[in-house]
C-alpha positions as CSV (number, residue, x, y, z in Angstrom):
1,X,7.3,22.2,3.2
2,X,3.3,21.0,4.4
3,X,3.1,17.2,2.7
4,X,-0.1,15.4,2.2
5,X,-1.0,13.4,5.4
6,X,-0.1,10.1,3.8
7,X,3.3,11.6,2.0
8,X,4.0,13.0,5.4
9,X,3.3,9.6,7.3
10,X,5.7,8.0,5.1
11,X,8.0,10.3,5.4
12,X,7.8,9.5,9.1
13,X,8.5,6.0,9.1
14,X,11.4,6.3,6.4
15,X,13.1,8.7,8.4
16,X,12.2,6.4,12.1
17,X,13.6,3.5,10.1
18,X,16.6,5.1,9.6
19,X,17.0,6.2,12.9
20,X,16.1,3.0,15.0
21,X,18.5,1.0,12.7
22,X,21.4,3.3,13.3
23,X,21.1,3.8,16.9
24,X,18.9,1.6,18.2
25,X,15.2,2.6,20.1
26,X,16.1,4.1,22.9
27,X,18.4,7.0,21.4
28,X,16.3,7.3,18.4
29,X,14.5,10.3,20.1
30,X,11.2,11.6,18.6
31,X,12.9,15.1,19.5
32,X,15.5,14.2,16.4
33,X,13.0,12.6,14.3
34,X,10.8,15.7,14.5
35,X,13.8,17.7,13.4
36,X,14.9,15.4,10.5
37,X,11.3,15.6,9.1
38,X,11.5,19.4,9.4
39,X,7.8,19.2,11.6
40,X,7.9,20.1,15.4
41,X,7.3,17.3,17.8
42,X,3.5,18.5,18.4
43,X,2.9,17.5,14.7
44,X,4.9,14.5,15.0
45,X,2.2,13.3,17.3
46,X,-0.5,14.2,15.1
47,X,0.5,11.1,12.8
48,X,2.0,9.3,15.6
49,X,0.5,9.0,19.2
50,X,3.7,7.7,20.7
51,X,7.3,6.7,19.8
52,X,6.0,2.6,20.2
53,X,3.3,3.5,17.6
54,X,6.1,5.1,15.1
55,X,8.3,1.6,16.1
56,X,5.0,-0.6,15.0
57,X,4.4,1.3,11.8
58,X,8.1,0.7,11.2
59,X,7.7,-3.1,11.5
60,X,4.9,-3.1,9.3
61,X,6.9,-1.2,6.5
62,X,9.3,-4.0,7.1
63,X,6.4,-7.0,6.8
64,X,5.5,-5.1,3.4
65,X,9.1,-4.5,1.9
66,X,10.2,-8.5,2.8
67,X,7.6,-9.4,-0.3
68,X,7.7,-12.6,0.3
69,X,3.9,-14.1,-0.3
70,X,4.5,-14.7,-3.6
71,X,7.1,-17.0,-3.6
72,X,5.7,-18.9,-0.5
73,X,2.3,-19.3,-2.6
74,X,4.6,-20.7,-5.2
75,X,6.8,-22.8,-3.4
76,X,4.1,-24.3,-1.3
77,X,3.5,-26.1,-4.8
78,X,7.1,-27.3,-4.8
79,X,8.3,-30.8,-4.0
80,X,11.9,-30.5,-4.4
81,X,13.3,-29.8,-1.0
82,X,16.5,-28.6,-3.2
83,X,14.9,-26.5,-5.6
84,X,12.7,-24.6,-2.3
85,X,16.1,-24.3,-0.3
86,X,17.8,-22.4,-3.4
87,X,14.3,-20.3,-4.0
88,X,14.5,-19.0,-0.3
89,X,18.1,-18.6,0.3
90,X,18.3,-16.3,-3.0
91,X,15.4,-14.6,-1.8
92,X,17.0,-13.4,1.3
93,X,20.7,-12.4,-0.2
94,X,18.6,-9.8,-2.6
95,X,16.8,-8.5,-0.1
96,X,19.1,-7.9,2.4
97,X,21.6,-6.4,0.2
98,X,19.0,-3.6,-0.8
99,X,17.7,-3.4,2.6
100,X,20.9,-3.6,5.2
101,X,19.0,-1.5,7.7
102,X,17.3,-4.2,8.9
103,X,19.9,-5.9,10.7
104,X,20.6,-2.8,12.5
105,X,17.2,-2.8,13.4
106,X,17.1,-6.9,14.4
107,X,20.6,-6.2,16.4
108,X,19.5,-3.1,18.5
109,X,16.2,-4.7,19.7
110,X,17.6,-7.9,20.5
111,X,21.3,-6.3,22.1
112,X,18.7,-4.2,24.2
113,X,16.5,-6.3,25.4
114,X,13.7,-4.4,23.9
115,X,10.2,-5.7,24.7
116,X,9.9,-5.1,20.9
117,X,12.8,-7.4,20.2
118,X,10.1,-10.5,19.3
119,X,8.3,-8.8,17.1
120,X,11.2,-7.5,15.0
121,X,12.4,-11.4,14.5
122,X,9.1,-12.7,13.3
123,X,9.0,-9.6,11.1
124,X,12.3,-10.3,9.5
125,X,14.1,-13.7,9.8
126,X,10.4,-15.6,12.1
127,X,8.3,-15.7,9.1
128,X,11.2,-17.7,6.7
129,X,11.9,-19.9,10.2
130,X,7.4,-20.8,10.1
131,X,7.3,-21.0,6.3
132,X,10.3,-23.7,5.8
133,X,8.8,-25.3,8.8
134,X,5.9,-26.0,7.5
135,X,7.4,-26.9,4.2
136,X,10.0,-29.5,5.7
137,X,6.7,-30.9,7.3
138,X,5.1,-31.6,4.0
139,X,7.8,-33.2,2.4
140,X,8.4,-35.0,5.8
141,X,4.8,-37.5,5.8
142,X,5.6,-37.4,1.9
143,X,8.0,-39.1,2.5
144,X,10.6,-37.1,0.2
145,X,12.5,-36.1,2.7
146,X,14.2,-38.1,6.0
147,X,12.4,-37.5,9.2
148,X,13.7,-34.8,10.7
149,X,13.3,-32.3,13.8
150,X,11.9,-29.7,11.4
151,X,11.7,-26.9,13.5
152,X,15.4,-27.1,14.2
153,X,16.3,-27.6,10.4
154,X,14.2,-24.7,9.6
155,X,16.3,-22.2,12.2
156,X,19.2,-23.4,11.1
157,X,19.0,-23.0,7.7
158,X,17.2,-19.8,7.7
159,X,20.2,-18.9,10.4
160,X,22.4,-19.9,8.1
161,X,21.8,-18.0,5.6
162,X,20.6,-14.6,7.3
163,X,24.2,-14.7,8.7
164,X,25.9,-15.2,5.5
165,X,24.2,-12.2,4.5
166,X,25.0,-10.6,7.1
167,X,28.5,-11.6,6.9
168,X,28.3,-10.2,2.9
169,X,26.7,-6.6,4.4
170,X,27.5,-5.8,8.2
171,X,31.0,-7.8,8.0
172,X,31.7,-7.0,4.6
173,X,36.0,-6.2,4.8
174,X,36.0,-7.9,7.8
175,X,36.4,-11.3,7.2
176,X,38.9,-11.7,4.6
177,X,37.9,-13.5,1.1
178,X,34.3,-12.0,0.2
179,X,32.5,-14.6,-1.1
180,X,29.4,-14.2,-3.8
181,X,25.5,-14.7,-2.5
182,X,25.2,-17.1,-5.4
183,X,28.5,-18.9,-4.5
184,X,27.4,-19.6,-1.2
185,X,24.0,-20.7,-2.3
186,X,26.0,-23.2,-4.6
187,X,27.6,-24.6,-2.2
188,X,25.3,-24.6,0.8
189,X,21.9,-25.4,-0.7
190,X,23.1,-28.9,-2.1
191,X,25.1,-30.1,0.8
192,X,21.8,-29.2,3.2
193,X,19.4,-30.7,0.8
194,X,21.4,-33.7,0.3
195,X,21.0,-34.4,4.0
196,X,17.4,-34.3,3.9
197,X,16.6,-36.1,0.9
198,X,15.2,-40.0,1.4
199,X,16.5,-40.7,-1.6
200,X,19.9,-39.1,-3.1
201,X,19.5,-37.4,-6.7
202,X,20.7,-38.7,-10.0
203,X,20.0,-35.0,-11.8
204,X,21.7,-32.1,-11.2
205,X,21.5,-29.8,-8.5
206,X,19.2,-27.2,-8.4
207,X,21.8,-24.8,-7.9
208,X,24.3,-25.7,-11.1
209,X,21.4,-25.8,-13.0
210,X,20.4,-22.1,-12.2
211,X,23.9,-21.0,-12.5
212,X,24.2,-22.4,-15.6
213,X,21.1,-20.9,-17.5
């Protein structure tokens, strides 16, 4: 069936994706990916120069489906180290449970050693790690929050959550008692933000409050 260039160029990179997540770069063959879009590999390369230029298109696809500018541009306004903990770690527990393939992808570069194993980071977990960053220094000379290392708060707690996700996905049967995204958010986000706050709150925590609207 002859798609429109752009219908077929998507087609592309939905099928790459699928490929490079389940069996990493270097089996992910342009040979099968030609056969799996029903196009020879001549025509693959019409799109597609090389198999590196497929990978690329495949991280931008993932920059694009992460979605996350609009709730940076709206927590960037926030001042509640609590309330921008919760915001993010919900954030990444929906999208990795309708996008699992990309921990397949983040596993196989970095298990491989792949040169593109850098770029696949900052495309999924590097660009929560430099937005909470620069967050936690905000609310750091604020003074709402204790002074901190914030580079290492912001790995682990994007860490920390990525794995619990990963845990609720990859692991899922694996690890006995399967815990809810939003029950580990409940429990996690206060006992994190209570460590950074200057001052400890009287209200309630961000978290019961969203669980109990």
């Amino acid at each position: 069936m002859k798609l429109p260039a752009d219908d077929r160029r998507s087609q592309i990179v939905e099928e790459a994706t699928r490929l490079f997540s389940a069996d990493g770069y270097e089996k992910a063959t342009t040979k099968r990916l030609a056969a799996a879009c029903g196009v020879t590999e001549p025509a693959l390369y019409r799109y597609f120069p090389s198999k590196e230029d497929i990978y690329e298109a495949v991280l931008d696809s993932l920059r694009e489906r992460l979605d996350c500018q609009e709730l940076f541009e709206h927590l960037e306004k926030e001042d509640d180290i609590e309330a921008i903990l919760f915001e993010l770690a919900n954030h990444i527990f929906i999208f990795t449970q309708k996008n699992q393939d990309i921990y397949r992808l983040l596993l196989f570069s970095a298990l491989g050693g792949h040169t593109k194993a850098k770029q696949v980071y900052q495309a999924i977990r590097g660009r929560h790690v430099h937005f909470l960053h620069r967050q936690l220094n905000r609310l750091s000379l604020g003074g709402t929050i204790r002074q901190n290392n914030t580079e290492i708060t912001a790995r682990c707690f994007i860490g920390m959550i990525f794995d619990c996700a990963l845990g609720a996905t990859l692991w899922r049967g694996k690890q006995g008692k399967i815990y809810k995204p939003d029950d580990v958010v409940a429990n996690n986000v206060p006992i994190f933000a209570g460590g950074l706050k200057t001052v400890p709150s009287s209200s309630q925590p961000v978290s019961q409050r969203q669980t109990s609207q």
